[in-house]
C-alpha positions as CSV (number, residue, x, y, z in Angstrom):
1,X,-13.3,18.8,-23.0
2,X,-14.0,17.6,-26.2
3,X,-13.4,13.8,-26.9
4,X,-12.6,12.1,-30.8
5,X,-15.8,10.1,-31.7
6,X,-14.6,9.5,-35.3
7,X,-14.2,5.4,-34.5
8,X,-17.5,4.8,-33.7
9,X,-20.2,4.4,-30.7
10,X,-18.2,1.3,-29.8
11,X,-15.1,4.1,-28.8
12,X,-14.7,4.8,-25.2
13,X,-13.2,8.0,-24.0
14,X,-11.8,6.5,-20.5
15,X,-11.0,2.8,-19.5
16,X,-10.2,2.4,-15.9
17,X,-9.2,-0.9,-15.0
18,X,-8.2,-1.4,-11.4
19,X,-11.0,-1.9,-8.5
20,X,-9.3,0.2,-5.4
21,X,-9.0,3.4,-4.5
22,X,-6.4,5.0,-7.1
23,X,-9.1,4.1,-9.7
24,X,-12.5,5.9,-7.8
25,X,-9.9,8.8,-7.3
26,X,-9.1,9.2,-11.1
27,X,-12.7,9.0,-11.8
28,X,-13.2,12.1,-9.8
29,X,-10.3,13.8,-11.6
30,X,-11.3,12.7,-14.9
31,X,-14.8,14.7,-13.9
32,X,-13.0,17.8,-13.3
33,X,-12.7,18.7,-16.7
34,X,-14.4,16.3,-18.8
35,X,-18.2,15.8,-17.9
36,X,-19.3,14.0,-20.8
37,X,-16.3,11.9,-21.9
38,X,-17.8,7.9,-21.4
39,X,-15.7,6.0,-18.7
40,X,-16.1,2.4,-18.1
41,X,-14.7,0.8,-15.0
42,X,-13.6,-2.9,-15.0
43,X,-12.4,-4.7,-11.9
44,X,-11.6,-8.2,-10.8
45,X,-13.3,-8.2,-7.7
46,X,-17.2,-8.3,-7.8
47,X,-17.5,-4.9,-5.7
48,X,-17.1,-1.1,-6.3
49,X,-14.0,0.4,-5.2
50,X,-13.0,0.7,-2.0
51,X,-10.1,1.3,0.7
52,X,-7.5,-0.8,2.0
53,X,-6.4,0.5,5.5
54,X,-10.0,-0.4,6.9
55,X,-9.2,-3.7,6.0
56,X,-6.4,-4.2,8.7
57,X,-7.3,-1.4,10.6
58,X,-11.0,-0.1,11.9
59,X,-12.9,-2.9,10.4
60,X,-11.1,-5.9,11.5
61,X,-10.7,-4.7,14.9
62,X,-14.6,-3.8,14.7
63,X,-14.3,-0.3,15.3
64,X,-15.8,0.4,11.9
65,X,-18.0,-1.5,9.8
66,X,-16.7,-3.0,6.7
67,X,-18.8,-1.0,4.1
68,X,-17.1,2.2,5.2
69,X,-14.3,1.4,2.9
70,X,-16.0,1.6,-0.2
71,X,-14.8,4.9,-1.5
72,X,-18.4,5.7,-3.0
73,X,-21.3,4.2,-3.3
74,X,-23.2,3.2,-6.7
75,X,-25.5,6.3,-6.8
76,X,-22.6,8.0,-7.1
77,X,-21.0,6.0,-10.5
78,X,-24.4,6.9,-12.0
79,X,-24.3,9.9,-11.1
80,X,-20.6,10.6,-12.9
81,X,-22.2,8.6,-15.8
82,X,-19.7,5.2,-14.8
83,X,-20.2,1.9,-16.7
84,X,-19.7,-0.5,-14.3
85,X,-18.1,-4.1,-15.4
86,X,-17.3,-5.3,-12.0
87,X,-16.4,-8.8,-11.7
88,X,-14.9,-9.2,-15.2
89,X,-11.1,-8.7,-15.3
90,X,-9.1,-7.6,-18.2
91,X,-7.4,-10.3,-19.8
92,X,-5.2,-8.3,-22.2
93,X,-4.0,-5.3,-23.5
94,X,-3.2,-4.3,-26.7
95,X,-1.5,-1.3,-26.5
96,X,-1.3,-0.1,-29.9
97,X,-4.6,-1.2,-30.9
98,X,-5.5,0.6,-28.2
99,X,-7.9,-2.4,-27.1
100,X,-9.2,-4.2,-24.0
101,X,-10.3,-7.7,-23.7
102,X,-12.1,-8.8,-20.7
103,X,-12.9,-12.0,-19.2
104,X,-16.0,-12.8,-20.9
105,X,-14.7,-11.7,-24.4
106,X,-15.7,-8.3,-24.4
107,X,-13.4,-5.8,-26.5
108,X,-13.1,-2.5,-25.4
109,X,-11.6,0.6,-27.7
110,X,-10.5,3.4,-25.6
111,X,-8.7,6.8,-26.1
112,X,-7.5,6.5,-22.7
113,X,-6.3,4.2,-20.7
114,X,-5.5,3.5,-17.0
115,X,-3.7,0.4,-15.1
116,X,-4.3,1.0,-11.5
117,X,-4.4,-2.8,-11.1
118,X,-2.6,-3.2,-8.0
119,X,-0.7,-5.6,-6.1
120,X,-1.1,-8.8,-5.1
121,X,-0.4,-11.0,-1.8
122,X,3.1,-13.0,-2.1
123,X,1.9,-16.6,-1.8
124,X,3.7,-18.8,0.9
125,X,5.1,-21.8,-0.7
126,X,5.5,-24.5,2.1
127,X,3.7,-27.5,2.5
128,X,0.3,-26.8,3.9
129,X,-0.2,-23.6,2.8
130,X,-3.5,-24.4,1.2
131,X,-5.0,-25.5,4.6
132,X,-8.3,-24.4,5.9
133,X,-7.2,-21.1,8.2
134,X,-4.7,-20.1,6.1
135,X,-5.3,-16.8,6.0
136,X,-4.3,-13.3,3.5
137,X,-5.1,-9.6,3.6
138,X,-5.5,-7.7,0.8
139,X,-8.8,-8.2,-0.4
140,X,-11.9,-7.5,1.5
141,X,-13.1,-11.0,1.8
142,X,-9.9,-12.5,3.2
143,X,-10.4,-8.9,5.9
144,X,-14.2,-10.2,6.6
145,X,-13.0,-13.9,6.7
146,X,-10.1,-13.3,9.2
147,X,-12.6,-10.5,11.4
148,X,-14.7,-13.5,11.9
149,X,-11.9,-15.9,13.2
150,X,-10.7,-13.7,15.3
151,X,-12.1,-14.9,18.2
152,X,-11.0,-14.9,22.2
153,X,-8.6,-17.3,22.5
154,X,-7.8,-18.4,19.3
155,X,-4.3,-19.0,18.7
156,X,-2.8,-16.9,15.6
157,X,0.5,-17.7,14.1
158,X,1.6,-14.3,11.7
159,X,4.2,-15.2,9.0
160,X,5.8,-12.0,8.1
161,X,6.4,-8.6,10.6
162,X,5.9,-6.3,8.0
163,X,3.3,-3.3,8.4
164,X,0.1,-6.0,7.4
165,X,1.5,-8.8,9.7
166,X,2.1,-6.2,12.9
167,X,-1.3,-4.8,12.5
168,X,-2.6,-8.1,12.5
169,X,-0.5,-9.0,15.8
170,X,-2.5,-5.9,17.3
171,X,-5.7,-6.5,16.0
172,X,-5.5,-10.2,17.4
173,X,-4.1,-9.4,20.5
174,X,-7.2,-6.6,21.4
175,X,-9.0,-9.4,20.4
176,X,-8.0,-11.7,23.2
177,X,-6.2,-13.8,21.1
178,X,-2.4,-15.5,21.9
179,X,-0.5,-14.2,19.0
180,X,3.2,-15.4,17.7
181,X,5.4,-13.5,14.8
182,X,7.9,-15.5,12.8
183,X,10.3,-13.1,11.3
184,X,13.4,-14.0,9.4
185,X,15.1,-11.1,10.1
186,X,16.4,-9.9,13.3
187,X,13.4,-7.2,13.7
188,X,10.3,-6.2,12.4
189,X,10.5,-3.4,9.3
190,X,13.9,-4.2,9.5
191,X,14.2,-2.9,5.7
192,X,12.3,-0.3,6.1
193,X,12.7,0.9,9.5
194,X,16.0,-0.3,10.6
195,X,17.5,-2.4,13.9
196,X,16.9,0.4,16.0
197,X,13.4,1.7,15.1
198,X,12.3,-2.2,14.5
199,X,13.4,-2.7,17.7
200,X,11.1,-0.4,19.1
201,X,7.8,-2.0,17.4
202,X,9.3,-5.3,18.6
203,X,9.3,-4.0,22.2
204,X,6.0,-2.2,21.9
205,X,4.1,-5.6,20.8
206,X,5.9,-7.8,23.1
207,X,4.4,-5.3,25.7
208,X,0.9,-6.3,24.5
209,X,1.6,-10.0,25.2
210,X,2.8,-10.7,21.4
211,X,5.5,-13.4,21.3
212,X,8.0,-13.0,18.2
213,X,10.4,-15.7,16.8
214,X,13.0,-13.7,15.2
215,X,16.0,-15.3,12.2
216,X,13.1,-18.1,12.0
217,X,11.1,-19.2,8.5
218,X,8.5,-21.8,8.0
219,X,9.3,-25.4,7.1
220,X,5.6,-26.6,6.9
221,X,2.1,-26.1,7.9
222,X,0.2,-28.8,10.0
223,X,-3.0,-30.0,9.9
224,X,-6.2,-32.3,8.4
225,X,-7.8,-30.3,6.4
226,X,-7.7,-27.2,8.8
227,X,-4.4,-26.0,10.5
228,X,-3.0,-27.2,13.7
229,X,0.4,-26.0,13.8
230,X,3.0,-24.2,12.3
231,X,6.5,-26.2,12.0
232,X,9.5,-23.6,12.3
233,X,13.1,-24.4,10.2
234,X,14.6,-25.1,13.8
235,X,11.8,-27.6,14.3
236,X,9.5,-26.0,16.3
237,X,5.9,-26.5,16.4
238,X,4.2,-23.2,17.0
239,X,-0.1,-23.9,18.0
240,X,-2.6,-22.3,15.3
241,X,-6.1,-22.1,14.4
242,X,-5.6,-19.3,12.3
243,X,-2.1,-18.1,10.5
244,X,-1.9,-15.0,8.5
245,X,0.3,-14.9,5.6
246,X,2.1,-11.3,5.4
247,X,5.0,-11.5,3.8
248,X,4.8,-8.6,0.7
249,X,3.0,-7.9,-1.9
250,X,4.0,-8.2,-6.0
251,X,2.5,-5.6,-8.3
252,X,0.0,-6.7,-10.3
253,X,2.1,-6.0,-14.0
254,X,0.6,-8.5,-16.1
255,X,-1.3,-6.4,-18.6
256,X,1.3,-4.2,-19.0
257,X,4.1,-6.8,-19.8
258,X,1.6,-8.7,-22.0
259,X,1.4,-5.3,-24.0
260,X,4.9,-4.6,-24.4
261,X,4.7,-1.7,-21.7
262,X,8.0,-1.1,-20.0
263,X,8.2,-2.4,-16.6
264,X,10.8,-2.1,-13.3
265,X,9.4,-2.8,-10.1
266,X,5.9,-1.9,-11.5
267,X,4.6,0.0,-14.7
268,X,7.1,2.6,-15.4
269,X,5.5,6.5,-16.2
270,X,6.8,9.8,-15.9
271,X,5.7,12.5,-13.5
272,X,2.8,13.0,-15.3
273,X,1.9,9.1,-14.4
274,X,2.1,8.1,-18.3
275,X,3.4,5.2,-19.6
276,X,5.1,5.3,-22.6
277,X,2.6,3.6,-24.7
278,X,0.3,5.8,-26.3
279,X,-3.0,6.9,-24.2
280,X,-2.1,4.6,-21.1
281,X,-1.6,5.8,-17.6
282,X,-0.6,4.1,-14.3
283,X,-1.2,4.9,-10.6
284,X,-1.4,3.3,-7.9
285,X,0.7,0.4,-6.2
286,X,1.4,-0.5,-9.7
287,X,2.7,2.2,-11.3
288,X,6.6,3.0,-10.4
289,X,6.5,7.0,-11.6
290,X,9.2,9.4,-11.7
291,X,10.0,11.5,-8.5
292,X,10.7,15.4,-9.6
293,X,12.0,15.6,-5.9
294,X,13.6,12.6,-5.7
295,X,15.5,12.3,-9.0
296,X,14.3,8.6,-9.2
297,X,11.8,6.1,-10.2
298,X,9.7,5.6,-7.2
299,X,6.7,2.9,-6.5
300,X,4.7,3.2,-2.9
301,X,2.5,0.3,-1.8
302,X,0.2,2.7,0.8
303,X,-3.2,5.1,0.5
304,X,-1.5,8.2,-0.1
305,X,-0.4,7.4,-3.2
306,X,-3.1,5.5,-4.5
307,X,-5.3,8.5,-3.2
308,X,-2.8,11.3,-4.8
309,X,-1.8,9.3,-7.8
310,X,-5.2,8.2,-8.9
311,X,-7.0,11.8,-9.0
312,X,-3.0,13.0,-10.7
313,X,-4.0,10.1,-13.5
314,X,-7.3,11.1,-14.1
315,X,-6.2,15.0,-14.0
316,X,-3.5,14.4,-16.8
317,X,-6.1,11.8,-19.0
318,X,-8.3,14.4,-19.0
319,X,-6.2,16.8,-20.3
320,X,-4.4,19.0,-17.4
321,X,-0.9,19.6,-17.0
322,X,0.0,17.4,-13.9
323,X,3.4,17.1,-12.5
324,X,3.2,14.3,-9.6
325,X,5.8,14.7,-7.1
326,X,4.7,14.0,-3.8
327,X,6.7,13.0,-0.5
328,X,5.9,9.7,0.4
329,X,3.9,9.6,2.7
330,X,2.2,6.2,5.4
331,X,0.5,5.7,8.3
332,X,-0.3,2.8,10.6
333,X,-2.1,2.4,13.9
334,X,-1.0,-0.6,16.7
335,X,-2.8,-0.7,19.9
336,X,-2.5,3.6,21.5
337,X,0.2,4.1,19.2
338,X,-0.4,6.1,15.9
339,X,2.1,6.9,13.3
340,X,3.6,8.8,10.7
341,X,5.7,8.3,8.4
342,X,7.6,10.5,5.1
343,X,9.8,10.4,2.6
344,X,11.9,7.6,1.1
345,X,14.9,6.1,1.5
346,X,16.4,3.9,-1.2
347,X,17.0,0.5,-0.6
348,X,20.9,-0.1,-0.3
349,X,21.3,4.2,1.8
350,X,23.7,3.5,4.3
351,X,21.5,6.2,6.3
352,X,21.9,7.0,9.9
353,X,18.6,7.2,12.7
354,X,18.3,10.2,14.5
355,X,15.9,10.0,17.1
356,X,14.0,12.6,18.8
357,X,12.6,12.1,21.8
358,X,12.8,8.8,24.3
359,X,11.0,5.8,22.1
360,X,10.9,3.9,25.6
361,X,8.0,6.4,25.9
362,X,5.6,5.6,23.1
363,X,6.2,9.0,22.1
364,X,9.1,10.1,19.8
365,X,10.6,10.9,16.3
366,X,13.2,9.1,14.4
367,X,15.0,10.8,10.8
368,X,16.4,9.0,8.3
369,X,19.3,11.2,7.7
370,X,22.6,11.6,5.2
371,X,25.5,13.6,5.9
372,X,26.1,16.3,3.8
373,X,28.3,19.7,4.2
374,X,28.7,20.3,7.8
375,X,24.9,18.7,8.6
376,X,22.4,16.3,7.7
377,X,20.3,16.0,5.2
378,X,16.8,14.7,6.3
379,X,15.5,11.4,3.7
380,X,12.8,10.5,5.8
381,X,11.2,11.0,8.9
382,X,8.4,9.7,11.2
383,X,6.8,10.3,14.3
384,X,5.2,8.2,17.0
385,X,2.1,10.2,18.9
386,X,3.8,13.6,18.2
387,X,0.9,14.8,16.4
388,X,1.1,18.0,13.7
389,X,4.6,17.3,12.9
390,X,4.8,15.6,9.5
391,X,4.2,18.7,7.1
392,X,7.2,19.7,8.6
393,X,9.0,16.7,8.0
394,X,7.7,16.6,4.0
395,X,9.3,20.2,4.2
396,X,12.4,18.8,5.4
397,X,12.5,16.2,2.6
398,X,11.1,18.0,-0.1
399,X,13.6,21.2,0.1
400,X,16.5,18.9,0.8
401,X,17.4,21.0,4.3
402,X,20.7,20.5,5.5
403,X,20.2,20.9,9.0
404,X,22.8,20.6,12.6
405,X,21.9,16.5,13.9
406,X,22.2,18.0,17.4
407,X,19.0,20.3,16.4
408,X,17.6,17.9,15.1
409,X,17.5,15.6,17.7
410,X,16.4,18.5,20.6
411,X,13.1,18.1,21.3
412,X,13.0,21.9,22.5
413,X,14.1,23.2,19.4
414,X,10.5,23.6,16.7
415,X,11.0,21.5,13.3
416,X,9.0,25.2,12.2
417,X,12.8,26.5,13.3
418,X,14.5,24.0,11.1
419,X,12.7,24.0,7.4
């Protein structure tokens, strides 16, 4: 497509500032119909684009090497004609000058702009959170610097039973290590999941030797210079030479609040993923984009979206009439168990679990489910190890079925049978 060149060689026809995987994605949409429009890419972090799952996943438990997670390598940025500006975050927005300012005082004009800047670890505030063996996961350094303490027998104390923090557990565990959870609610995902489904990931890690210290917070972390201990509210001292911090993630909304871009629980766009400033997108963790299928705002924190959403935002920058309306959709591995999981259930659903199958066997499915006629209506569902089952489930979601719960929970009758 054609791009306005009437401000000047200084004008750039794409900005994409964000260095994970929603950015490398809307790269390769961008390309799809604009060959020639000049893209630059600015990141924080000194290093191409790359995945997140590895990071908690393959490559920390060694199953993959840490590379793998770039999404390309940086052959192939020249190759799409990419400026790269890794390294040098953007410092501000304005949104109406339709300028960028980076760290090192660069200003970049752009026709087009996206924010696919992320999210960001929530920080543990408690005495001795800065020691040595403190530890976070988001970025791939913190992944290679955990990987490496990881060793047999070290003792690792996770704060937080979230999906980061049980992956963790797993990872630690297979790697001979005694591991402890302290949760301060009654059960891990416990939002998310619910008592009776974070029951079931409670039980499946205490099975791998993981011990979990549920309604407990942190009062303090120990140690001179490097951590000893972790001190629990009730006063207990937990052993650590490692603790992993897990306990969310904020998205990273900065530029857009600076520039007067409206924000709720991210960067708000429509389902076309754009903001309403002129020429700015968002995808990504950061961006909280309207749901056709849902009737609502909604903002996912997993690959999916960052993979979908960031080749949908370079799509509609470059021009093509994109409508992003997904199912949710995650996954997560722990120990033999894989999983997952779609759809979305708003926070404050009083929604009933409907399980299919025996979760005592490691092998199951569980549906988020409101009543509605004489049925149930189906707002998410997941499955544990019942493999080829979740297009089904998106169907279930996605056309609203209002099915019979006894159906629903026989595993002899086909999910085909019910959407």
């Amino acid at each position: 497509m054609d791009t306005d060149t009437t401000a000047g060689p200084e004008r750039t026809a794409y900005v994409i500032v964000g260095g994970g995987l929603a950015a490398a994605k809307a790269i390769e949409g961008i390309r799809e119909s604009d060959t020639a429009g000049s893209i630059v890419l600015v990141t924080e972090e000194d290093r191409l684009p790359y995945e997140r799952p590895p990071l908690s996943k393959g490559a920390l438990k060694g199953d993959d090497e840490l590379e793998s997670a770039y999404t390309h390598d940086r052959d192939w940025y020249a190759e799409h004609d990419v400026e790269l500006r890794l390294g040098t975050p953007a410092t501000s927005l304005d949104a109406e000058a339709h300028t960028l300012t980076l760290s090192d005082g660069t200003v970049l004009t752009y026709e087009r702009l996206l924010l696919a800047t992320g999210s960001s670890a929530r920080a543990l505030e408690v005495p001795g959170a800065d020691l040595d063996g403190v530890l976070y996961l988001r970025e791939m350094q913190e992944s290679e610097a955990l990987k490496a303490r990881l060793t047999d027998g070290a003792r690792v104390v996770v704060v937080g039973a979230g999906w980061i923090g049980l992956e963790v557990a797993a990872a630690a565990r297979e790697a001979g290590c005694p591991v402890t959870v302290v949760e301060p609610q009654a059960a891990p995902l416990l939002g998310v999941m619910g008592e009776q489904v974070g029951a079931w990931f409670a039980e499946l890690h205490r099975g791998h030797g993981v011990e979990f210290r549920f309604g407990e917070g942190v009062e303090r972390i120990e140690g001179d210079g490097a951590v000893t201990g972790v001190v629990t509210r009730s006063g207990d001292t937990l052993p650590a030479d490692v603790v992993v911090v897990g306990v969310g993630i904020t998205p990273n909304t900065g530029l857009a609040e600076g520039a007067g871009i409206r924000t709720d629980n991210g960067i708000v766009t429509d389902s076309s993923l754009r903001t309403a400033a002129d020429g700015v997108w968002a995808a990504g963790d950061v961006a909280s984009w309207r749901s056709v299928t849902l009737g609502t705002n909604v903002r996912v924190e997993h690959w999916a979206n960052a993979n979908d959403g960031g080749l949908a935002a370079g799509r509609s920058m470059a021009g093509q009439d994109v409508t992003y309306d997904p199912v949710p959709f995650f996954f997560s591995d722990q120990y033999d168990v894989g999983l997952e999981y779609a759809g979305h259930v708003a926070r404050g659903t009083d929604a009933e679990v409907v399980l299919r199958g025996k979760p005592s066997d490691n092998e199951f499915m569980a549906f988020w489910v409101v009543p509605e006629g004489e049925g149930v209506r189906v707002l998410a569902g997941m499955h544990v190890n019942v493999w080829d089952t979740i297009d089904d489930v998106q169907r279930l979601v996605r056309d609203r079925t209002v099915v019979e719960r006894d159906r629903l929970a026989d595993p002899d009758v086909a999910l085909s049978e019910l959407t």
